[in-house]
C-alpha positions as CSV (number, residue, x, y, z in Angstrom):
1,X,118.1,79.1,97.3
2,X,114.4,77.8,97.0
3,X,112.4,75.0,98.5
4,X,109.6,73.2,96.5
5,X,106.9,71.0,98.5
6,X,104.5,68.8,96.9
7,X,101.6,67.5,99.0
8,X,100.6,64.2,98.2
9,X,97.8,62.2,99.3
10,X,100.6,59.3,101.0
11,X,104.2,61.4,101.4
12,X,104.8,65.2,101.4
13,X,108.0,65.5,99.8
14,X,110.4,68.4,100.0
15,X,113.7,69.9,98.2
16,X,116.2,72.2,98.8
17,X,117.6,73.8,95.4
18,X,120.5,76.1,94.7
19,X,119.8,77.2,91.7
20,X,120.3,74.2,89.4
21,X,121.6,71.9,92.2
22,X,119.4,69.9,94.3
23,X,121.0,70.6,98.1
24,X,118.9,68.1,99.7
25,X,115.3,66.4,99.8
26,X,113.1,64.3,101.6
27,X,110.0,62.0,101.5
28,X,107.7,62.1,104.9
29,X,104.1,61.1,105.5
30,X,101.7,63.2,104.5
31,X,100.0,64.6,107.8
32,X,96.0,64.7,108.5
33,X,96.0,68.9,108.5
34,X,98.9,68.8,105.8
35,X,100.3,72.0,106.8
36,X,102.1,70.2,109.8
37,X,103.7,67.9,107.5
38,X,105.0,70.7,105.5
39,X,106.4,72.1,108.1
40,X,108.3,69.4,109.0
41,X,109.5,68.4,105.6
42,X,111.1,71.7,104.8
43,X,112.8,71.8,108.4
44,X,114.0,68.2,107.3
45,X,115.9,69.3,104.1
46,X,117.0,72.9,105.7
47,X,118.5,71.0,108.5
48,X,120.1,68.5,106.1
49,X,121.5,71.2,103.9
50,X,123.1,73.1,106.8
51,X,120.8,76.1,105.8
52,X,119.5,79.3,107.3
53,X,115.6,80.0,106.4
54,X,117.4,83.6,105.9
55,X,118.9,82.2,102.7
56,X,115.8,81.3,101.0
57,X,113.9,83.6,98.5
58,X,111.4,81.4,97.6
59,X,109.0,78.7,98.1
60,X,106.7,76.6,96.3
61,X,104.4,74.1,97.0
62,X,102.2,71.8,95.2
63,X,98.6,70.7,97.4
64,X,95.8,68.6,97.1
65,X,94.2,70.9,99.8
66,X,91.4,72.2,97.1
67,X,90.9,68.5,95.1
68,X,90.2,66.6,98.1
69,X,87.9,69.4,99.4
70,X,85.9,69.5,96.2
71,X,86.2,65.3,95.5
72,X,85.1,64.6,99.5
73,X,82.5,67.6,99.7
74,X,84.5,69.5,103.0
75,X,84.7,72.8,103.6
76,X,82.9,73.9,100.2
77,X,80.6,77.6,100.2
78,X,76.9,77.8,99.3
79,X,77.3,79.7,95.8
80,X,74.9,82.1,93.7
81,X,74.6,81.1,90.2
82,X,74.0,84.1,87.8
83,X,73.6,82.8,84.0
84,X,73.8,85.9,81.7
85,X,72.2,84.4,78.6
86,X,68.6,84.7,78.4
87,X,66.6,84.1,75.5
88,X,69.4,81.9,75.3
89,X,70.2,78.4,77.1
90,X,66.6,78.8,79.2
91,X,66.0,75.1,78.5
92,X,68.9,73.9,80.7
93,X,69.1,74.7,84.6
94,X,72.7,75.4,86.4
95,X,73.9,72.2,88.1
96,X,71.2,70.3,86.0
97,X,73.7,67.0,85.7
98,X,75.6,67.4,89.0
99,X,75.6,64.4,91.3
100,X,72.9,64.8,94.4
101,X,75.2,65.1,97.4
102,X,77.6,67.8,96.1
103,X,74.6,69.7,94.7
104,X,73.4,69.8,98.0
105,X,76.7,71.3,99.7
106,X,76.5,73.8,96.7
107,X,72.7,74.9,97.3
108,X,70.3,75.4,94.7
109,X,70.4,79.7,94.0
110,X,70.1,80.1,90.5
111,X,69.5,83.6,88.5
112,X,68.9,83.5,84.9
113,X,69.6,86.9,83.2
114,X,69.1,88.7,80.0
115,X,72.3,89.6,78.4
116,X,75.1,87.2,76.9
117,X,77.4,87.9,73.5
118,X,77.8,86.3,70.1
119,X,80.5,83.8,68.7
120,X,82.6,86.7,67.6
121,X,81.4,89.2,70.7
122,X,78.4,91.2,69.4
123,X,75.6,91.6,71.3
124,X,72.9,88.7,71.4
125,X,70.9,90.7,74.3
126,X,71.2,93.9,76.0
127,X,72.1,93.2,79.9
128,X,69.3,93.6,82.5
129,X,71.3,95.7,84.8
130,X,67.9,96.0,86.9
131,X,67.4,91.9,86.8
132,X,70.8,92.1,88.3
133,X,70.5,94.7,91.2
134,X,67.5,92.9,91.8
135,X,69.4,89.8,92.4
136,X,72.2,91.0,94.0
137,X,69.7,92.0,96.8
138,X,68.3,88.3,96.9
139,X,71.7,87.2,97.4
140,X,72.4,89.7,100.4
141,X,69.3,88.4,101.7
142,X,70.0,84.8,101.7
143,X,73.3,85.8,103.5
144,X,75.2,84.4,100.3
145,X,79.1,85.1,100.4
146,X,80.3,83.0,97.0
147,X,79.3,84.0,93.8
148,X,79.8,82.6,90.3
149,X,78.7,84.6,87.1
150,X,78.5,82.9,83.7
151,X,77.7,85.0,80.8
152,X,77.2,83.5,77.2
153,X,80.1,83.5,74.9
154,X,81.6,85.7,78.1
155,X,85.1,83.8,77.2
156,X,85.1,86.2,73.7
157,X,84.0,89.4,75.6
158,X,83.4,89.5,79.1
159,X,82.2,92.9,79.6
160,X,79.0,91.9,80.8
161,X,80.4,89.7,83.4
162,X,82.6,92.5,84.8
163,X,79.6,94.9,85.1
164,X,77.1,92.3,86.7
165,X,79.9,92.0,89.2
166,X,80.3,95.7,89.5
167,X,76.8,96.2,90.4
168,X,77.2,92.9,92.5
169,X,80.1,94.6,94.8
170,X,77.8,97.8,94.7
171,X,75.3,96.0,96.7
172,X,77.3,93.9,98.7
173,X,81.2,94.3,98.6
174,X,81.8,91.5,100.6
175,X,80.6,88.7,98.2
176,X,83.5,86.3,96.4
177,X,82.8,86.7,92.8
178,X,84.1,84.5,90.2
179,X,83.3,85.2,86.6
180,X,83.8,82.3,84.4
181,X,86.0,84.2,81.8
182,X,88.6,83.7,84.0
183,X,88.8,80.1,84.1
184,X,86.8,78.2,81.6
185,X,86.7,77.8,78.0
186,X,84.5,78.2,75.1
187,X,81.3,75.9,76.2
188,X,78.8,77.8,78.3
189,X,78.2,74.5,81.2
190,X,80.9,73.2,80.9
191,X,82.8,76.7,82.4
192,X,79.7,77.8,84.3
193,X,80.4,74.3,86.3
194,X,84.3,75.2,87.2
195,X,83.1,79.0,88.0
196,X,80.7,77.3,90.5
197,X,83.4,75.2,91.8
198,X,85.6,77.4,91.7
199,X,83.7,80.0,94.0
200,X,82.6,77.6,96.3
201,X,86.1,76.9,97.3
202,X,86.5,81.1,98.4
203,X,86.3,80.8,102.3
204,X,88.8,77.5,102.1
205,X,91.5,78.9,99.6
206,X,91.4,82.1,102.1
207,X,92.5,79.5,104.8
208,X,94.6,77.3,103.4
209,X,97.0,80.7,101.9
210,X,96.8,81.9,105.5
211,X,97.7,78.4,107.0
212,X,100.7,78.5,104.4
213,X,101.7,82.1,105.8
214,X,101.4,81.1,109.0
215,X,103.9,77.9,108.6
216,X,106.7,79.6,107.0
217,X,106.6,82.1,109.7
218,X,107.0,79.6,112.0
219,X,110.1,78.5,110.0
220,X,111.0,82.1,109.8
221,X,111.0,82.0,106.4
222,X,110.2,85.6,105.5
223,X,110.4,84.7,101.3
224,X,107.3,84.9,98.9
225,X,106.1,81.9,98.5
226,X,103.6,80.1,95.3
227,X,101.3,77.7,94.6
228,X,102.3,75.4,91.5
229,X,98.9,75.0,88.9
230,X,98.1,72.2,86.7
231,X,99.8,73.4,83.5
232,X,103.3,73.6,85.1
233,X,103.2,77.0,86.5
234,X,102.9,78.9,89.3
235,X,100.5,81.4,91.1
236,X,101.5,83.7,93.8
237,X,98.8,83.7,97.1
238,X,96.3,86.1,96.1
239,X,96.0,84.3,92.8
240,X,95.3,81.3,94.4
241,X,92.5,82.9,96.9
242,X,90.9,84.0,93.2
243,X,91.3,80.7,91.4
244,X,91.7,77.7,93.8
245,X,90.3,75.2,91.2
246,X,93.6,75.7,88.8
247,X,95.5,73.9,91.3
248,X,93.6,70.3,90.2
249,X,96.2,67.8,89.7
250,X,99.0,69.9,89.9
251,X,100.9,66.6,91.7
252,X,101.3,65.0,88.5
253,X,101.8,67.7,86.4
254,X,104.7,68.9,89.1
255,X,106.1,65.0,88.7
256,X,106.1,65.3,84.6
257,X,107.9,68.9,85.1
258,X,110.3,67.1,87.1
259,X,110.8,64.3,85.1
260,X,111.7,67.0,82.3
261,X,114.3,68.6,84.4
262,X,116.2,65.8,85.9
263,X,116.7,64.2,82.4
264,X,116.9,67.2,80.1
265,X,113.9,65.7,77.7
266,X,111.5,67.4,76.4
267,X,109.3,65.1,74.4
268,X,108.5,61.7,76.7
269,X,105.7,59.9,78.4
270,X,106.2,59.9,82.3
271,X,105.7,57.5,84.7
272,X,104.5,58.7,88.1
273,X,104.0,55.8,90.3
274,X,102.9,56.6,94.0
275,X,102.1,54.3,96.9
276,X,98.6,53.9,95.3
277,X,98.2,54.7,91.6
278,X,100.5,55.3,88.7
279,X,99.9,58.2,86.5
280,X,100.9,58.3,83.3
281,X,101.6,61.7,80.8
282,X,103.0,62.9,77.7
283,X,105.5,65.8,77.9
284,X,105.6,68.3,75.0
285,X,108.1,71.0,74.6
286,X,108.6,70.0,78.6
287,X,105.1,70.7,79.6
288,X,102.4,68.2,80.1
289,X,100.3,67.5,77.1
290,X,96.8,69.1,78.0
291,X,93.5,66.7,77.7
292,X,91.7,67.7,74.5
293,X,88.3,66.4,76.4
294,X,86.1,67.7,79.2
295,X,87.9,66.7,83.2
296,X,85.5,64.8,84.8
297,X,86.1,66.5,88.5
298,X,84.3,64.6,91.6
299,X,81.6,64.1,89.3
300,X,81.0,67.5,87.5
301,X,82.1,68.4,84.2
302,X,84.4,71.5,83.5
303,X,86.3,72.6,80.7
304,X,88.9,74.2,82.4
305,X,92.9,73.8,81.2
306,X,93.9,69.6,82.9
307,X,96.8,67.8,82.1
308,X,96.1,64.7,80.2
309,X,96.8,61.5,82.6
310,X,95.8,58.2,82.5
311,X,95.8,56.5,85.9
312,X,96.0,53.0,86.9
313,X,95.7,51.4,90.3
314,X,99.1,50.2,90.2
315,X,102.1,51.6,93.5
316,X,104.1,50.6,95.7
317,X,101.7,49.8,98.1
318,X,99.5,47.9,95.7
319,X,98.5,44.4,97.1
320,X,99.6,41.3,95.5
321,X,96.6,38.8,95.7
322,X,98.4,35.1,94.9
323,X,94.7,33.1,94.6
324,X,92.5,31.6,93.1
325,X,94.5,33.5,90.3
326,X,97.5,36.0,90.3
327,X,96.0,40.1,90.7
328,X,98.1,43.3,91.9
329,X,96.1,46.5,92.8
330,X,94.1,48.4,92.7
331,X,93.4,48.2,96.3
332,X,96.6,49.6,97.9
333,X,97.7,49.8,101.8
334,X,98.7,53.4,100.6
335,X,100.5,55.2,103.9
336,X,101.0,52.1,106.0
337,X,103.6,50.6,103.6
338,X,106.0,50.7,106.4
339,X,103.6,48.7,108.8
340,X,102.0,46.2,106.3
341,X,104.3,45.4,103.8
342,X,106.2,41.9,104.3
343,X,109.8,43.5,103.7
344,X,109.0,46.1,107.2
345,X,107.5,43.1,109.1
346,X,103.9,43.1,108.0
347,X,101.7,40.8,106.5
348,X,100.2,42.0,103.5
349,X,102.0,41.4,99.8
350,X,102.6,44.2,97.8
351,X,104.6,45.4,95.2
352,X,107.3,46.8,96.7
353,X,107.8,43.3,98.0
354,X,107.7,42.1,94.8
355,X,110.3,44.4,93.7
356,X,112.9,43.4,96.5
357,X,111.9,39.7,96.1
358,X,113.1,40.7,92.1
359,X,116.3,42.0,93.7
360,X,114.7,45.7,91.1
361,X,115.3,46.9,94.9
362,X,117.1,47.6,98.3
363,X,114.8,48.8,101.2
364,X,113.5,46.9,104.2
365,X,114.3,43.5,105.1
366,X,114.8,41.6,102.0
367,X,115.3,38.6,104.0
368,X,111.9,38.4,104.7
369,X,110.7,37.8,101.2
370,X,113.1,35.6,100.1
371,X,110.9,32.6,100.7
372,X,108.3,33.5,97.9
373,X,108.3,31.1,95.3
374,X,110.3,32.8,92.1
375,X,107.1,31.8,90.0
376,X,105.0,33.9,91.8
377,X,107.6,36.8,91.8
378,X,108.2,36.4,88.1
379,X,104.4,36.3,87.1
380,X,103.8,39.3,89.4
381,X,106.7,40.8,87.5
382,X,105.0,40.6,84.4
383,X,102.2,41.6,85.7
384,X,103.4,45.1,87.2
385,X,105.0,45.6,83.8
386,X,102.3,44.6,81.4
387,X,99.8,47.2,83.5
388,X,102.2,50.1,82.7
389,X,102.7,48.8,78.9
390,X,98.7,49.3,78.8
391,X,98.9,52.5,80.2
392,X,102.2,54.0,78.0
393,X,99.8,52.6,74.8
394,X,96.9,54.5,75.6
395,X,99.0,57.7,76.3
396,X,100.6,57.5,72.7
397,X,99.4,59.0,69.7
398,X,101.4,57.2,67.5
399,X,103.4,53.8,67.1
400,X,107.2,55.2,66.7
401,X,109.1,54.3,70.2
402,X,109.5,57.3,73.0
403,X,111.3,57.3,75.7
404,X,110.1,56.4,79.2
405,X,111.2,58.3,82.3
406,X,109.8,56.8,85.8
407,X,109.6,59.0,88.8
408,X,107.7,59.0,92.4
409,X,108.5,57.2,95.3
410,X,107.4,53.5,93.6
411,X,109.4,54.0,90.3
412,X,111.8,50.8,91.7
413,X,108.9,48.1,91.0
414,X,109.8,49.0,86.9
415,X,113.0,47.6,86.0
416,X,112.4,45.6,82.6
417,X,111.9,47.7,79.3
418,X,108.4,48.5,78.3
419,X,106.8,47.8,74.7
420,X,106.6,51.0,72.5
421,X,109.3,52.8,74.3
422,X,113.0,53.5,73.2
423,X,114.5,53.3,76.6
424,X,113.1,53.5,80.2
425,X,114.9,56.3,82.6
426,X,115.1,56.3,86.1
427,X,117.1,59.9,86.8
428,X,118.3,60.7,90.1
429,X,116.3,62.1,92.8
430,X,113.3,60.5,90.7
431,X,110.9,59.8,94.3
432,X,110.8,63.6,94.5
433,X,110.6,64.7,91.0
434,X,107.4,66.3,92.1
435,X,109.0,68.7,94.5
436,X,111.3,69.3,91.9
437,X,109.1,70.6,89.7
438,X,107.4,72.7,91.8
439,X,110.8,74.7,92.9
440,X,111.3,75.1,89.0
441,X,107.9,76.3,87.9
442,X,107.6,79.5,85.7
443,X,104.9,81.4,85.8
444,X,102.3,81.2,82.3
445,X,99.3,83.0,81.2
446,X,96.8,81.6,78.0
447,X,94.1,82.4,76.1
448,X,90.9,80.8,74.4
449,X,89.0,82.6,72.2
450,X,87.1,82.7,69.2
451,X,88.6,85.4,66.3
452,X,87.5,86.1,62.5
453,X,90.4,85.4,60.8
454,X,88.4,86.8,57.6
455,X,88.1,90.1,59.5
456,X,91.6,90.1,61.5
457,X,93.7,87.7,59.3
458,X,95.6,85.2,60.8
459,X,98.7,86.9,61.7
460,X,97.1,89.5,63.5
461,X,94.6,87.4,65.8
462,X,97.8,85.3,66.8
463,X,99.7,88.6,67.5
464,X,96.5,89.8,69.8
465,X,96.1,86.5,71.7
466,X,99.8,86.4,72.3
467,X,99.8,89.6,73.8
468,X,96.9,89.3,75.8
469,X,98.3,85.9,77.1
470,X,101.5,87.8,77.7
471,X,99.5,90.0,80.0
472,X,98.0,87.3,81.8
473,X,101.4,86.1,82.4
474,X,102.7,89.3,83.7
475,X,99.4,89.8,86.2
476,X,100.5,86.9,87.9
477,X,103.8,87.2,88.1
478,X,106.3,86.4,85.1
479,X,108.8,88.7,83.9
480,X,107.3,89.8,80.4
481,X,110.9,89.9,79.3
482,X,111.6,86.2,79.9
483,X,108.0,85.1,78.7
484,X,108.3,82.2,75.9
485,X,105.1,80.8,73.7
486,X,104.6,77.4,74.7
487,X,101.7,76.5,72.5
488,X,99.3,77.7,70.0
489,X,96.7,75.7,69.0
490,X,94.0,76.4,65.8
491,X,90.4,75.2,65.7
492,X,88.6,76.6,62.4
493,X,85.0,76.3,63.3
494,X,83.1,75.5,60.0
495,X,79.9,75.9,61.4
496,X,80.2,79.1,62.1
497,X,80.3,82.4,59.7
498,X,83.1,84.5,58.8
499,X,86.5,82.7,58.8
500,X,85.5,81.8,62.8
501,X,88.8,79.9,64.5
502,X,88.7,78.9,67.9
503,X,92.7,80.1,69.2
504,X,94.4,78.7,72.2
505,X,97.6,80.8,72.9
506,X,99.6,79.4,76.4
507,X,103.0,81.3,77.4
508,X,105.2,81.4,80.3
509,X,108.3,83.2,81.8
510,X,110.6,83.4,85.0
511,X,109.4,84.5,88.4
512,X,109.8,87.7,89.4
513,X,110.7,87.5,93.0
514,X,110.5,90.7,95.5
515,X,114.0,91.9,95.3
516,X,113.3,92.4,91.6
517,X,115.7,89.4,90.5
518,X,114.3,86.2,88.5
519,X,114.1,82.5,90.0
């Protein structure tokens, strides 16, 4: 028996599973501290599955506790920049193109180091272990506790990171390091900026696992529990106090994985309308398809693994403007559906009404809608659908039909088939697909690097990334003997000498749980 949670910005949404059986689930309102509401969704589906917290062996939950933080500027940690490049990249500060006000929670501490690697991990320049002692006692100083460290090429060899946070922990073993080989990519801003993020998230991903503990124990829930990531996978909780940032929009990638698993396809788009905003993916062997460009994140650009989603202001709660000319969303009465929609005794028009009015649904008071004029319902009816048609032909990469599969708590304002798709599924249990996929997330590791395939060969770099990612996998949990590859991916880079191929390697594998057994 497990539970999975996902924590949305309108509804927390819970499920109890028994192994491939959903027991029960439930949709609630998502609660100003969050953890509340958590609580109170998983005694909801415990109490409606007749179950003891004894019974379950583990939970998982999907938050936006670490977006929001980052996107609003709350809670965040002054950080310590260390750039271990110099000769290199002097031209171009840390933080040079991040927006004013989030620079300003972040601080301006900058240290620019000699030392940084090669394309294919020589040496460029020897480290300056004194520059770095000699910073690490400017940090102390300042009173500092977050620190992120960004060497040059450090995703190919990241020696030098690990020993300018050696001599780091020498001088002051209380700091929170992060070192950008652990997160990022090959781009040396790009993954300094989600190593900055990243550690200035420490002191709030150190709360928000604690909170967690201290809920279940509340429910008496003694079981491990995770925290779902953006690829589709899990981490357990000291993971997540190391790399807060991986959890960044893990709600729609929890919603694709769910999509996958109620309807047993592995190649679709997805549908995830909300209360507020529909996004739209593209599973791929039952994973969501990653974005090939840099994630714009609250303003700052990183290069760290995001699922590829577009979003449109289109949910359930998504107001229906009838003049001077016929508009639906983006503006959205989100949470107060029940109190402001027309079919619960409001006044606003939205698209849930619109859905009702349709007869697509059966919730509320359809009575009260019955007056709209059916020229106004039919033209917002085409409306709703032609938004989603835009959004399903921006997703595709070609023109052959796929299927459609709509999930989330507004999936009933879809009814009529959509341009470019086969068919359009609505499984069961589709408003808390997202729960569902976080109760049946694996746990993955990956790698990005740069190999000579003139030096290695090609069958040999593959073998070493795979293992390495197989490791990764492992360190965090997966049972090595379970763990599949899910992707490889080739990038020869012609601009660079000796048969240079960027390799991304992603794997993942069953949870191993406490007891020894698998999910």
């Amino acid at each position: 028996m497990r539970i999975g949670v996902d924590v949305g910005g309108t509804n927390t949404d819970a499920v109890l599973m028994n192994g491939d059986v959903v027991i029960s689930s439930c949709k609630m309102p998502t609660t100003k501290d969050v953890s509340s509401g958590i609580v109170a969704a998983i005694q909801t589906v415990l109490s409606a599955g007749s179950t003891d917290a004894s019974d379950i062996k583990c939970v998982m939950i999907g938050t936006t506790h670490f977006t929001n933080a980052f996107v609003e500027r709350k809670g965040l940690l002054e950080v310590a920049v260390i750039r271990v490049a110099l000769p290199a990249a002097r031209g171009i500060r840390p933080m040079i193109d991040w927006p004013g006000d989030i620079a300003s929670c972040i601080g301006s501490h900058p240290y620019l180091i000699e030392g940084g690697y090669q394309y294919d991990g020589r040496i460029n320049s020897k480290l300056d272990e004194r520059a770095v002692a000699e910073t690490a006692k400017s940090i102390k100083a300042k009173g500092l506790k977050a620190v992120a460290i960004c060497g040059l090429f450090a995703s190919v060899n990241s020696d030098m990171e690990r020993r300018v946070s050696e001599i780091l922990l020498n001088e002051a073993p209380e700091l929170d390091i992060t070192l950008s080989s652990t997160i990022g990519r090959v781009g040396l801003l790009e993954r300094e900026n989600a190593a900055i993020m990243n550690a200035s998230l420490a002191q709030l991903s150190s709360t928000v696992v604690s909170s967690f503990k201290t809920a279940l124990l509340k429910l008496e829930i003694s079981a491990p529990f995770f925290i779902s990531q953006n690829d589709g996978t899990l981490m357990n909780a000291e993971f997540v106090e190391k790399y807060p940032v991986l959890t960044f929009a893990s709600g729609p990638t929890n919603s694709m994985r769910g999509a996958a698993y109620l309807t047993g396809k592995q190649h679709a788009l997805v549908a995830d309308i909300g209360g507020t905003t529909t996004d739209i993916g593209m599973l791929v062997k039952g994973f969501p398809r990653e974005s090939a460009i840099t994630a714009d994140i609250g303003g700052v650009r990183t290069n760290f693994r995001m699922p590829d989603i577009f979003a449109i202001g289109l949910g359930g709660g998504s107001i229906v403007q009838t003049s001077p000319k016929l508009s639906i969303g983006p503006q959205s009465v989100g949470y107060r559906l029940l109190e402001d929609a027309q079919i619960f005794g409001g006044d606003i028009l939205t698209a849930s009404d619109i859905a009702v009015a349709a007869e697509y649904a059966n919730f509320g008071d359809a009575s009260r809608v019955m007056g709209l004029e059916k020229e106004t319902v039919a033209l917002a009816v085409d409306h709703i659908h032609r938004l989603v048609a835009e959004g399903v032909d921006r997703m595709k990469t070609n023109a052959g039909p796929i299927p459609l599969i709509l999930v989330g708590g507004g999936a009933s304002i879809i009814r009529d088939d959509i341009p470019g798709t086969s068919e359009t599924i609505i499984p069961d249990n589709a408003g808390v697909a997202n729960a569902i996929g976080a109760s049946i997330a694996q746990v993955g590791g990956e790698v990005d690097k740069i190999y000579s395939y003139t030096e290695l060969g090609r069958d040999n770099a593959i073998d070493l990334a795979t293992k390495e990612a197989i490791a990764n996998a492992s360190a965090a949990g997966a049972n090595e003997e379970t763990v599949k590859t899910i992707e490889i991916e080739e990038v020869p880079l012609a601009y660079m000498p000796g048969g240079a191929v960027r390799l991304h390697i992603k794997v993942a594998g069953d949870l191993v749980l406490q007891d020894g057994g698998k999910k």
